[in-house]
C-alpha positions as a printed Julia matrix, in Angstrom:
198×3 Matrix{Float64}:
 44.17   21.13  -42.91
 42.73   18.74  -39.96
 39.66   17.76  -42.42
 41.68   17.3   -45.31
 44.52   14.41  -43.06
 41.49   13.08  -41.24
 39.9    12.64  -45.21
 43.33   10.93  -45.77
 42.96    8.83  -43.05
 39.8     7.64  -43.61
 40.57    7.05  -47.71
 43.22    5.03  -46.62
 41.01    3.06  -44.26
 38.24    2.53  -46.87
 40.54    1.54  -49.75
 41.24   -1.56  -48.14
 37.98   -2.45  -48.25
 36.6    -1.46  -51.4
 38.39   -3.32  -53.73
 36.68   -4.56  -56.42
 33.0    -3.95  -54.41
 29.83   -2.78  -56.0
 29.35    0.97  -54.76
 25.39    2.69  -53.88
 23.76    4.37  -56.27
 23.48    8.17  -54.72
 20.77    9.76  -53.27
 19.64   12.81  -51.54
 17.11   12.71  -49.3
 18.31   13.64  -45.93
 16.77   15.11  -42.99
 17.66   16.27  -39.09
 14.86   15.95  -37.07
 14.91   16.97  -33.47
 12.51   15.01  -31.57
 10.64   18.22  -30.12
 10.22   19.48  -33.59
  8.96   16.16  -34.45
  5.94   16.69  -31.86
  5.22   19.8   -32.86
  4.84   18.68  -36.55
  7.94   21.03  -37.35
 10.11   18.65  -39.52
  9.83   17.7   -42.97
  7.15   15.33  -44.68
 10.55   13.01  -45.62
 10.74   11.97  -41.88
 12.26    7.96  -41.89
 10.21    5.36  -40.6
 12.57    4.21  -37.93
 15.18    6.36  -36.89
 16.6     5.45  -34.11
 15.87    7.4   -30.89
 19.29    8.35  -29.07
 19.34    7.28  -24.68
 22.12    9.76  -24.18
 20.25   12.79  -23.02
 23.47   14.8   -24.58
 22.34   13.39  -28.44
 19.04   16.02  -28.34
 18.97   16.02  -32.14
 18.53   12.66  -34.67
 19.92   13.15  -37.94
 18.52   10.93  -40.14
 20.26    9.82  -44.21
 17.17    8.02  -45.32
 18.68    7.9   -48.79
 22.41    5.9   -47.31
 20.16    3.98  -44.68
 21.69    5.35  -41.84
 20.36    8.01  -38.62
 22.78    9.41  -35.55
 22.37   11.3   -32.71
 23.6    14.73  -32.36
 24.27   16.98  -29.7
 22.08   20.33  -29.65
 24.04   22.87  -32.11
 25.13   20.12  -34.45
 24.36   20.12  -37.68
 25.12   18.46  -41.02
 28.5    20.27  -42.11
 29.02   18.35  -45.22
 26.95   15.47  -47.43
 27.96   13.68  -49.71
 26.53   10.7   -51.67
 28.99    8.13  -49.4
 28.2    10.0   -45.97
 28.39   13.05  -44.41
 30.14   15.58  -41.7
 28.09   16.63  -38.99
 28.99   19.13  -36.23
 29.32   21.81  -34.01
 31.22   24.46  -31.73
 32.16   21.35  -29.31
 33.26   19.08  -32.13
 32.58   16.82  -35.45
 31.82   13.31  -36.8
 32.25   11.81  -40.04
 30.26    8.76  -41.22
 31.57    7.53  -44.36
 29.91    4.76  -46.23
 32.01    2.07  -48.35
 31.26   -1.93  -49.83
 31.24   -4.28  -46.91
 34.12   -6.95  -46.45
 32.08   -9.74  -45.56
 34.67  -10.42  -43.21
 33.84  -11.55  -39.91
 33.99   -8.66  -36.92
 37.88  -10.15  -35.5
 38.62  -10.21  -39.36
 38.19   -6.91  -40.19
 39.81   -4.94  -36.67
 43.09   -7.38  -37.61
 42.76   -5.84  -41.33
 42.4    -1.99  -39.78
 44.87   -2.41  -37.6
 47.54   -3.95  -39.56
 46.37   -1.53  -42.64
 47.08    1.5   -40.2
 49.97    0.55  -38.87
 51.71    0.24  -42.07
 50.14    2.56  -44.34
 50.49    5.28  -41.15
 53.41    4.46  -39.29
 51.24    4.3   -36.21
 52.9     2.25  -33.62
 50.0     1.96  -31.33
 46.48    1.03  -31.66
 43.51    0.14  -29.28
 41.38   -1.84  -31.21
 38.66   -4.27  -30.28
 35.07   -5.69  -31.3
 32.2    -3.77  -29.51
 28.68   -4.52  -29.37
 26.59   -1.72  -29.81
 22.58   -1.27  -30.66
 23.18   -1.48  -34.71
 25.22   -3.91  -33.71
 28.97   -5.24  -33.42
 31.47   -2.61  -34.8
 35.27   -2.96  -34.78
 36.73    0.25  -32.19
 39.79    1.71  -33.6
 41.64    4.25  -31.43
 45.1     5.48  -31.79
 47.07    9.05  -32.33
 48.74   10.57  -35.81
 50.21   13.08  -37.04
 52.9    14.49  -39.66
 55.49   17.62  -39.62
 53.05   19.41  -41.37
 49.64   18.42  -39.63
 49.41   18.37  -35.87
 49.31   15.3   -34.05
 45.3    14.38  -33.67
 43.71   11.61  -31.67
 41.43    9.45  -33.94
 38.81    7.22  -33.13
 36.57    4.77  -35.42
 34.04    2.59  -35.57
 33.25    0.03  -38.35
 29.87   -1.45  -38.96
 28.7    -3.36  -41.38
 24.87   -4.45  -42.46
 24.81   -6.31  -45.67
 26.29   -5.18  -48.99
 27.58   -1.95  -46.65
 29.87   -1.07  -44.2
 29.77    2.33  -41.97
 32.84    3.96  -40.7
 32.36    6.78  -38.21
 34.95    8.67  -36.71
 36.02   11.57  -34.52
 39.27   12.73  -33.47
 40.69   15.71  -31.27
 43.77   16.87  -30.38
 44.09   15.43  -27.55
 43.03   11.71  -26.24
 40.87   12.85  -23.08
 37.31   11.5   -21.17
 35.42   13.88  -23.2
 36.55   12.56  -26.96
 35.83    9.07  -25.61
 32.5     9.38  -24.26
 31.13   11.84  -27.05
 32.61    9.0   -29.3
 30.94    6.64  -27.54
 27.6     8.17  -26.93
 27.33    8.76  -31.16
 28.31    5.22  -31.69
 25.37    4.16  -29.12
 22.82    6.39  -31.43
 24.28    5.29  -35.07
 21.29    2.94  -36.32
 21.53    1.21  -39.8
 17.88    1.63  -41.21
 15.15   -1.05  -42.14
């Protein structure tokens, strides 16, 4: 029931940006490579030509979606829950991230945060919302935090970043039930790892 409002949540969130946009022709060539199986010659002969390696000593596994143009780091135990040909649902006994992939905006980094937060506070009825423009190693991403929930679905905290590169934009997202240190730094140390692809 979480996956399914968090899958609402995050239609709702794309929608507003995929109006009338050109969407990626599918593809399925995904791999997770963990960088001591990559020294031992362990991983598959698909392995990207730049994923990016992850500085949080916590992200011990890359996964890497050649085919969407997009790697993240994982931590040890994670694995790739769900794919799909517009992202993918990766996890693990201490939690999960979703990175789904939609048509950019082209709107500038303040643009789209004031769309995604004026987007969730009326389609959601969310009163509150931390929001602000980070910069990150793929580059500046719009941080959305806040907490929802509805009599039938428990209240969940929820936080997403937006990237865009190009004719695409990224949105990754966690959430927990509770807002706490640990749901902000693992959210923070995945951001750090996400890399867009050459």
């Amino acid at each position: 029931m979480i996956r399914a409002l968090l899958r609402l949540v995050l239609a709702l969130v794309l929608a507003a940006c995929a109006e009338n946009a050109p969407t990626a022709e599918p593809s399925a060539t995904d791999t997770a490579v963990s960088p001591s199986a990559s020294a031992s010659g362990d991983i598959s002969p698909s392995e990207p030509a730049s994923p990016a390696p992850t500085a949080d000593p916590s992200m011990t596994i890359v996964y890497v979606n050649e085919a969407q143009g997009w790697s993240i780091g994982m931590p040890d135990g994670w694995e790739a829950l769900h794919e799909t040909d517009s992202g993918a649902i990766l996890g693990g006994d201490e939690g999960f991230v979703e990175i789904l992939l939609a048509p950019a905006t082209g709107l500038t980094p303040e643009q789209r945060e004031a769309q995604r937060v004026a987007d969730i506070s009326s389609s959601w009825g969310v009163d509150e919302i931390d929001s602000e423009v980070v910069s990150l190693p793929a580059g500046e991403a719009v941080r959305l935090m806040f907490e929802m929930g509805t009599a039938s679905h428990p209240r969940a905290w929820y936080i997403f970043y937006v990237f865009e590169e190009g004719d695409t934009q990224y949105v990754m997202s966690v959430r927990d039930s509770k807002d706490n240190d640990e749901l902000r730094a693992m959210a923070e140390a995945l951001a750090d790892s996400f890399a867009i692809l050459d």
